[in-house]
FILO-680125 format. One record per residue (C-alpha): residue number from 1; residue in three letters; chain; x, y, z. Coordinates in Angstrom, 2 decimals, m for minus. Layout:
// residues N
[NUM, "Ala", "A", [X, Y, Z]]
...
// end
This chain:
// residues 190
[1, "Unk", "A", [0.00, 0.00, 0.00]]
[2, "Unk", "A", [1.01, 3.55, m0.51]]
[3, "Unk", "A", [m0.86, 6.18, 1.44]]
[4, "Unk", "A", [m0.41, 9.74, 1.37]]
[5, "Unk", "A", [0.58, 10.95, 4.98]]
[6, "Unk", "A", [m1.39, 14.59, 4.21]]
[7, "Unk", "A", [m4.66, 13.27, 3.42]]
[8, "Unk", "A", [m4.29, 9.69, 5.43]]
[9, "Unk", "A", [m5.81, 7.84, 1.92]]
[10, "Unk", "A", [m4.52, 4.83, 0.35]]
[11, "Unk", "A", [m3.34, 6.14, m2.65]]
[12, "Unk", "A", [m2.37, 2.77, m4.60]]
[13, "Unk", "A", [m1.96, m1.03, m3.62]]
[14, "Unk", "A", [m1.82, m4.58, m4.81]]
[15, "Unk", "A", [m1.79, m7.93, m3.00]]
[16, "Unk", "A", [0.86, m10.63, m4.42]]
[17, "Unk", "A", [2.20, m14.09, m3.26]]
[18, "Unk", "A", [5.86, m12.46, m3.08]]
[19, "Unk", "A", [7.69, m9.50, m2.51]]
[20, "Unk", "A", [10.06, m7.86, m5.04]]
[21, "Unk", "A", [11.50, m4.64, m6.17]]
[22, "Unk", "A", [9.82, m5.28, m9.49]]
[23, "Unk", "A", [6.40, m5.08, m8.18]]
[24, "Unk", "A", [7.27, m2.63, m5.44]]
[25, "Unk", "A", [8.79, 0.04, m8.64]]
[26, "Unk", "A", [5.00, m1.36, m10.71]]
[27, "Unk", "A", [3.33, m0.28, m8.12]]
[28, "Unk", "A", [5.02, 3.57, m7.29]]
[29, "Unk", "A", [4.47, 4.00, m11.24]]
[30, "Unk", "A", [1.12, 3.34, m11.33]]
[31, "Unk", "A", [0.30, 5.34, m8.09]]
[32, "Unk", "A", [2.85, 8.36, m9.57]]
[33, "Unk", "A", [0.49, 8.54, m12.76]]
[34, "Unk", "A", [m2.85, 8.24, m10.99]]
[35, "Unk", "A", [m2.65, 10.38, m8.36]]
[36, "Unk", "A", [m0.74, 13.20, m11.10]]
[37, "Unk", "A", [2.07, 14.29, m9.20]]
[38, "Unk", "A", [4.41, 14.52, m11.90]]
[39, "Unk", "A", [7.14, 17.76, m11.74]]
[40, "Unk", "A", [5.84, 17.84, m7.54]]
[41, "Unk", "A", [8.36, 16.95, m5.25]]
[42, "Unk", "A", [7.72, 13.56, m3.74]]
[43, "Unk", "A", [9.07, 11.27, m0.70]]
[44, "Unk", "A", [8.83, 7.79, m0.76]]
[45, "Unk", "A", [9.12, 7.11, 3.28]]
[46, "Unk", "A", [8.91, 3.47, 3.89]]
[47, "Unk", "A", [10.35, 0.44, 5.72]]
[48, "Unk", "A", [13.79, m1.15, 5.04]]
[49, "Unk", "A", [12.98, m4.22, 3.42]]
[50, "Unk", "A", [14.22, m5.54, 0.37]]
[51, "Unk", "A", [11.99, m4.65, m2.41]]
[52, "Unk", "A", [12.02, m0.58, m1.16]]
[53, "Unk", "A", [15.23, m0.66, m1.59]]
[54, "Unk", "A", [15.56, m3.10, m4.36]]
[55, "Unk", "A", [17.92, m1.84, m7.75]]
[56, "Unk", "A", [14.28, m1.68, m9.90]]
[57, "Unk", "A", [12.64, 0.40, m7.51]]
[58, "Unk", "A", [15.65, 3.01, m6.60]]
[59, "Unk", "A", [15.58, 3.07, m10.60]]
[60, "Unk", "A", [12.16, 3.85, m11.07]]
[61, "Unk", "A", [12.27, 6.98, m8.24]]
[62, "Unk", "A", [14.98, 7.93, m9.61]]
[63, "Unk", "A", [13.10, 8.30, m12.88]]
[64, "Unk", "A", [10.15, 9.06, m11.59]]
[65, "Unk", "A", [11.97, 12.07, m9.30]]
[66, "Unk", "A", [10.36, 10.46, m6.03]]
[67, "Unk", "A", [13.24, 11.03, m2.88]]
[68, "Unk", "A", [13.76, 7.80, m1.30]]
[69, "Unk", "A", [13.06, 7.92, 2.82]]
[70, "Unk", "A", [13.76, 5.17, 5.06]]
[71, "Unk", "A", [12.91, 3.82, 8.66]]
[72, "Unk", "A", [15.91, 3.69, 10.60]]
[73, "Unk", "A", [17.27, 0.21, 11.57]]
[74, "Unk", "A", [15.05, m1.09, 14.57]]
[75, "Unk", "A", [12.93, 1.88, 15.21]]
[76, "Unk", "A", [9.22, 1.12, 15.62]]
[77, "Unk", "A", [7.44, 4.54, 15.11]]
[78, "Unk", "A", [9.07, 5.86, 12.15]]
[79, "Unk", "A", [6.42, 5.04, 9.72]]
[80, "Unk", "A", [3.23, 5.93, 12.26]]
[81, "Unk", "A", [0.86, 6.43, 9.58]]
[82, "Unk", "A", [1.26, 2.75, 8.06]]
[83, "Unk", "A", [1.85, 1.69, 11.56]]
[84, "Unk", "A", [m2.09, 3.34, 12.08]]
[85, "Unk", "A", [m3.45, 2.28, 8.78]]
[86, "Unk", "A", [m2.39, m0.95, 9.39]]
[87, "Unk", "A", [m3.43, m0.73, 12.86]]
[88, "Unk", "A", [m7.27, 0.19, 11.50]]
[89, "Unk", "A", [m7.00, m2.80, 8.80]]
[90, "Unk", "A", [m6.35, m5.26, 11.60]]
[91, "Unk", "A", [m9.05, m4.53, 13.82]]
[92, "Unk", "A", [m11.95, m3.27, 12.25]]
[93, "Unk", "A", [m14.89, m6.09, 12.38]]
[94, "Unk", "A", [m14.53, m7.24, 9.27]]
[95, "Unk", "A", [m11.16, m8.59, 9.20]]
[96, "Unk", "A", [m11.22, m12.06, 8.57]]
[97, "Unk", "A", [m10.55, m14.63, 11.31]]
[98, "Unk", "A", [m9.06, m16.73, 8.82]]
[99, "Unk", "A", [m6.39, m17.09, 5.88]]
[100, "Unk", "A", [m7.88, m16.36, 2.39]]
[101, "Unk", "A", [m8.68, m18.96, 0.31]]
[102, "Unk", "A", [m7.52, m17.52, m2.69]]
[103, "Unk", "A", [m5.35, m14.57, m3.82]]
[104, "Unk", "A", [m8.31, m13.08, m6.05]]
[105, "Unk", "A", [m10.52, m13.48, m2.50]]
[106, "Unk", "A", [m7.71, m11.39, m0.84]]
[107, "Unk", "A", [m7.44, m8.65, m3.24]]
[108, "Unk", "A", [m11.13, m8.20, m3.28]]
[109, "Unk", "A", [m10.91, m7.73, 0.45]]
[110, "Unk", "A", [m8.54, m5.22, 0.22]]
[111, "Unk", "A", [m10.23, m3.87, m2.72]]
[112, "Unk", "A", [m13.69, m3.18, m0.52]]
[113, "Unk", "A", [m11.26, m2.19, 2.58]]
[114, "Unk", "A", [m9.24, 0.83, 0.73]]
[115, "Unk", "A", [m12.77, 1.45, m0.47]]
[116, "Unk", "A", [m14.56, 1.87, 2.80]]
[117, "Unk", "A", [m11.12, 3.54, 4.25]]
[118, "Unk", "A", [m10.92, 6.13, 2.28]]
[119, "Unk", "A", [m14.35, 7.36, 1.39]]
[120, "Unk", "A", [m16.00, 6.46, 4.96]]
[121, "Unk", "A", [m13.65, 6.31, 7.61]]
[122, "Unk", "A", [m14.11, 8.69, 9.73]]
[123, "Unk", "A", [m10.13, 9.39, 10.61]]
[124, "Unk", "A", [m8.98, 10.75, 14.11]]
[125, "Unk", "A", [m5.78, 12.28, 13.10]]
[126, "Unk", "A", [m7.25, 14.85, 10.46]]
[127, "Unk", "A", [m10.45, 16.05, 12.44]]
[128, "Unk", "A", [m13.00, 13.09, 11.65]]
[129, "Unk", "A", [m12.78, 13.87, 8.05]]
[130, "Unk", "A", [m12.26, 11.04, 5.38]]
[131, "Unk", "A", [m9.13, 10.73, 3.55]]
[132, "Unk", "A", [m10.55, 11.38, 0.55]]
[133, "Unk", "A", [m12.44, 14.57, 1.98]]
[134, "Unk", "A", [m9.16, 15.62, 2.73]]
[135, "Unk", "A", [m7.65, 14.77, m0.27]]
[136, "Unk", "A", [m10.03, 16.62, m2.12]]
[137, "Unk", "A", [m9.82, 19.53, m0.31]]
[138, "Unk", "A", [m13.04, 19.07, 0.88]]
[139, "Unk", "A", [m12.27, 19.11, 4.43]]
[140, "Unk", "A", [m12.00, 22.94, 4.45]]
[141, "Unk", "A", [m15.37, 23.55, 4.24]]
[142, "Unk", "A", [m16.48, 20.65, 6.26]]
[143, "Unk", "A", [m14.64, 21.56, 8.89]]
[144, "Unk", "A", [m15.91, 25.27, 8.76]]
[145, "Unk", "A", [m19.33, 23.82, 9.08]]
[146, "Unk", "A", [m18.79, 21.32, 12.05]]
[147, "Unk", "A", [m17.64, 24.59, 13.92]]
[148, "Unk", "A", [m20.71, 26.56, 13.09]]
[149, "Unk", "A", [m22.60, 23.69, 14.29]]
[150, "Unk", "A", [m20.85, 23.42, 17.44]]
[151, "Unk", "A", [m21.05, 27.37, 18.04]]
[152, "Unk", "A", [m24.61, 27.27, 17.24]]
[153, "Unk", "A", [m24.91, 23.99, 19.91]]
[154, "Unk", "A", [m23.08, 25.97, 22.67]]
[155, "Unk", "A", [m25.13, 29.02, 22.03]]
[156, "Unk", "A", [m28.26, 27.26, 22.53]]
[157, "Unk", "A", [m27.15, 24.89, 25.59]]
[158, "Unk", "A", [m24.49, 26.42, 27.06]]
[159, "Unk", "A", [m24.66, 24.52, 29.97]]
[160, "Unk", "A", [m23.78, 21.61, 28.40]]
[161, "Unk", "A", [m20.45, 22.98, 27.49]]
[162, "Unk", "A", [m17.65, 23.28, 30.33]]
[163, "Unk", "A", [m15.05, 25.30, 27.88]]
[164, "Unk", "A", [m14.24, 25.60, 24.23]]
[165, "Unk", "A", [m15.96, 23.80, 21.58]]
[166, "Unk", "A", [m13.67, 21.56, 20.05]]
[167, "Unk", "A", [m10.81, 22.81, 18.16]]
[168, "Unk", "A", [m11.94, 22.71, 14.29]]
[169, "Unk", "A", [m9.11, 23.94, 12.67]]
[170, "Unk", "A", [m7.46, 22.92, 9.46]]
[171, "Unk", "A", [m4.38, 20.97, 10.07]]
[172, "Unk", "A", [m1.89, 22.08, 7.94]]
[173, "Unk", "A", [1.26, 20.45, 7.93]]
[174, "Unk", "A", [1.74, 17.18, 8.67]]
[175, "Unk", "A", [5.58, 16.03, 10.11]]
[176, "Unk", "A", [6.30, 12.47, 9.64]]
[177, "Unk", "A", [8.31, 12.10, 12.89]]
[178, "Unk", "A", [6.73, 14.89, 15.11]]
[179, "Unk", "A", [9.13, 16.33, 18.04]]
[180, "Unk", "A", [8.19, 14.42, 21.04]]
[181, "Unk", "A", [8.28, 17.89, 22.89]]
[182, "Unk", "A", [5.95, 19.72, 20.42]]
[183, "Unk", "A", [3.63, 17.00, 20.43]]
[184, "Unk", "A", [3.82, 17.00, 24.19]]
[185, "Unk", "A", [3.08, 20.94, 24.51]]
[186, "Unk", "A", [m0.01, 20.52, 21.66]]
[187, "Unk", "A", [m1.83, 17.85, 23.76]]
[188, "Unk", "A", [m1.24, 20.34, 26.80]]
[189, "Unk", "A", [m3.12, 23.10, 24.71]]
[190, "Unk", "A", [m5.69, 21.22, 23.39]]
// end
């Protein structure tokens, strides 16, 4: 799977019976071309294992103008929006409680799953917007309306409201590795 980290949506995948740089580079292409990033620049951040870093898939960034990023060696959080995606894959009720019979049965799993993640998951880390919402650029305005509604709530019954409504606000930047401080000194603001 790749997933953009801004937007949180799966923005290309495939399910094989191997790994190898050949599919991995397949893969970036098609995701490169769909998604129309061509002349933007581009980080590939993802795990150490052999088909990221394969010779076919270092070719095709290369080409393709996509800057390699890697996990460091035996460091759990450096990838925390696959480890989350993941994560959300794993235990939402529909995960199966077995092996799939069939490859075909296992790509039409992830098929519906990438469907229903993106277009209806409601995702924590960008306001309870969907990724493709965000993606869009949608989010903007329905995050402007969520804090009308929650004005307009407050107004009306203030006593059920100890403090602020909740904090609405477009996130704009998105770190891949945040500073344990600053993330430390936003949860004390929020």
């Amino acid at each position: 799977m790749i997933t953009d980290i801004y937007s949180r949506k799966v923005v290309a995948w495939e399910v094989h019976d191997k790994q190898s740089d050949d599919l991995a580079s397949q893969l970036m292409k098609r995701a490169y071309l769909s998604e129309g990033v061509s002349g933007k620049e581009i980080v590939l951040h993802s795990d150490n294992g052999s088909p990221m870093k394969g010779a076919t898939m270092l070719a095709t960034l290369q080409h393709l103008g996509v800057i390699p990023s890697f996990s460091r060696p035996s460091v759990s959080n450096d990838n925390p929006y696959s480890e989350s995606l993941f994560k959300t894959l794993k235990y939402i009720p529909i995960y199966p409680s077995k092996p799939f019979d069939t490859i075909d049965v296992a790509r039409e799993w992830v098929l519906k799953f990438a469907q229903w993640y993106n277009n209806h998951h409601r995702h924590s880390g960008i306001k309870f917007v969907t990724p493709h919402a965000r993606h869009s650029g949608r989010d903007k305005e329905i995050l402007k309306n969520r804090e009308k509604v929650y004005r307009e709530a407050k107004i009306r019954n203030p006593e059920r409201w100890a403090g602020n409504i909740r904090n609405w606000d477009l996130i704009e930047k998105v770190d891949l590795n945040p500073d344990k401080e600053k993330m430390i000194n936003k949860k004390k603001a929020s």
